[in-house]
C-alpha positions, 0 to 999 in steps of 0.5 A: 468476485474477481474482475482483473481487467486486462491492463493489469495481466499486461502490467504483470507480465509481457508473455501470455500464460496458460490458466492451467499446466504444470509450469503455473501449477508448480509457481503457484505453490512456491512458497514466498518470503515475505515482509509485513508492515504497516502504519498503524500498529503491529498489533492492529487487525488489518495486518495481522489478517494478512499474517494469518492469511499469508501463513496459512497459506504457507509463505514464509512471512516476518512482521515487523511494524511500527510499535504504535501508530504512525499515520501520516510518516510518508516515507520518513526514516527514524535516525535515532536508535530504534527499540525492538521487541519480538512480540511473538515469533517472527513479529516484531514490534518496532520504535520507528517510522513504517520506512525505517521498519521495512529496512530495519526487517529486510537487514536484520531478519532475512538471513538468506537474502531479501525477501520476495515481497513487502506488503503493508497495510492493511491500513485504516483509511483509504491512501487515495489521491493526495492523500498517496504521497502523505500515508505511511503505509505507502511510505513503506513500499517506497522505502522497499522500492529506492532505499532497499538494495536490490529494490523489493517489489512492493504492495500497499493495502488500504480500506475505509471501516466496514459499515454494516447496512443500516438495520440489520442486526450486525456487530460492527466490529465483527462485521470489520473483522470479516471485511479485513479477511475478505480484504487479506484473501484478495491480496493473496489472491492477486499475489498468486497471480503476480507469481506467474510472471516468476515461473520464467524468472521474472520479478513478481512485479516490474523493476522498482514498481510497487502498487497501491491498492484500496478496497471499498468498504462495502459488501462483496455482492456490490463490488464493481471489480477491480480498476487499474487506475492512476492517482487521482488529484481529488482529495478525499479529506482536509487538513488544517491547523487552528490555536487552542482556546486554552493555549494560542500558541499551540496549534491542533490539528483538523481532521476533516473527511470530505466528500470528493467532487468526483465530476471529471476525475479519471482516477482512483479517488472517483473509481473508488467511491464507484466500488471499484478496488482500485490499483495504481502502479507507484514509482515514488519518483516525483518527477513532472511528466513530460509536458510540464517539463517542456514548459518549465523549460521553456520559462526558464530558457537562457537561465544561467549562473553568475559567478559573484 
């Protein structure tokens, strides 16, 4: 299964290349050096498919992840000093947030120059919609975008837990394992096709653009296809803050998963709940567009500073 529309082969690149011939045979073999990370945990399955995924087929990758989880850090950066522990070779453990993790890897383990590519996830939980800004696992690929010099290009992944079609006798577990490889197998498969651009020099991706990408839970027979798409502004869950019976001065967290009215929206929340895997080019500039620009300048026409 793979449908890439063609926006994305235009997002990629502005010259059209050959499916065949020596020049795309040769790129599609180089080998790439690449930065794992996550939100949830270095030890966490998602990312270690794609450490096994990408390793075995020959690129040259560094894990460095958070320690423990670290959900919900957008792009928050760790200022005390940071604890790392090489769990394993060329898999680091680190005591800090997914951004500080990506520029404490690019600094310290590349040793012949920034890595090619930054790839975080594979995350627990969708990052769609307003939920984008706020996930860790997105955080990171903007760290890789604006605080990294050169900026890395950059890919987030991210899926909801595999359920397994009601009566049928499935490990639940098992069948999430399988679901993450399938998952770590496209993201190489998508990877590979970024590096035809680089066959003429290129960047994998455009300057200082990443992608966020997010792949339904469900069987690969009923994926849609694959949807460029744009953030959507429909939430997928609702987060409040209520006292404790026991003690009404601390407040605890409400995590509510909700079903997103999807009528009218265009964008990646609705797309995804269709079954498509879903792909938006994020530049972590929160700039409003154009028109809404235009109307705040309009408001404030004549705004001026008064000395006091």
């Amino acid at each position: 299964m793979l449908i890439i529309i063609a926006a994305f082969y235009l997002l990629t690149s502005t010259t059209a290349y050959a499916e065949s011939g020596p020049t795309k045979k040769t790129c599609n073999k180089q080998s790439l050096s690449i930065l794992l990370t996550n939100d949830d945990g270095y030890d966490k399955p998602g990312i270690r498919a794609l450490h096994r995924v990408f390793k075995g087929a020959g690129h040259r990758v560094v894990l460095a992840a958070p320690a423990g989880n670290a959900s919900g850090s957008s792009t928050s950066v760790t200022f005390a000093p940071i604890k790392v522990s090489e769990a394993e070779p060329n898999i680091y453990a680190i005591e800090a947030s997914p951004a500080s993790t990506v520029l404490l890897g690019v600094g310290n383990y590349f040793p012949d120059g920034p890595p090619d590519l930054v790839i975080s996830g594979i995350n627990k939980g969708a990052n769609l919609g307003p939920a984008t800004p706020v996930s860790g696992t997105v955080g990171a690929t903007i760290a890789a975008l604006l605080l990294s010099e050169p900026a890395i290009p950059a890919i987030a992944i991210s899926t909801d837990s595999f359920q397994p079609t009601s009566g049928t006798d499935v490990d639940e577990q098992q069948a999430n394992l399988e679901h993450l490889d399938r998952i770590a197998h496209f993201v190489l498969t998508m990877v590979t096709r970024l590096q035809g651009r680089s066959c003429n020099g290129g960047a994998l991706l455009p300057p200082r653009l990443a992608l966020n990408v997010n792949y339904p839970p469900i069987p690969d027979r009923d994926i849609k296809g694959v949807k460029l798409t744009q953030q959507s502004r429909t939430p997928t869950f609702r987060l409040s803050y209520a006292p404790s019976e026991n003690n009404p001065r601390l407040y605890a967290p409400r995590f509510e998963k909700q079903l997103p009215a999807l009528t009218g929206d265009e964008g990646d929340t609705s797309a995804f709940h269709q079954g498509y895997i879903t792909i938006v080019p994020i530049d972590g500039n929160y700039t409003a567009d154009a028109k809404s620009r235009a109307s705040i300048a309009r408001w404030l026409e004549g705004l001026e500073h008064t000395n006091r």
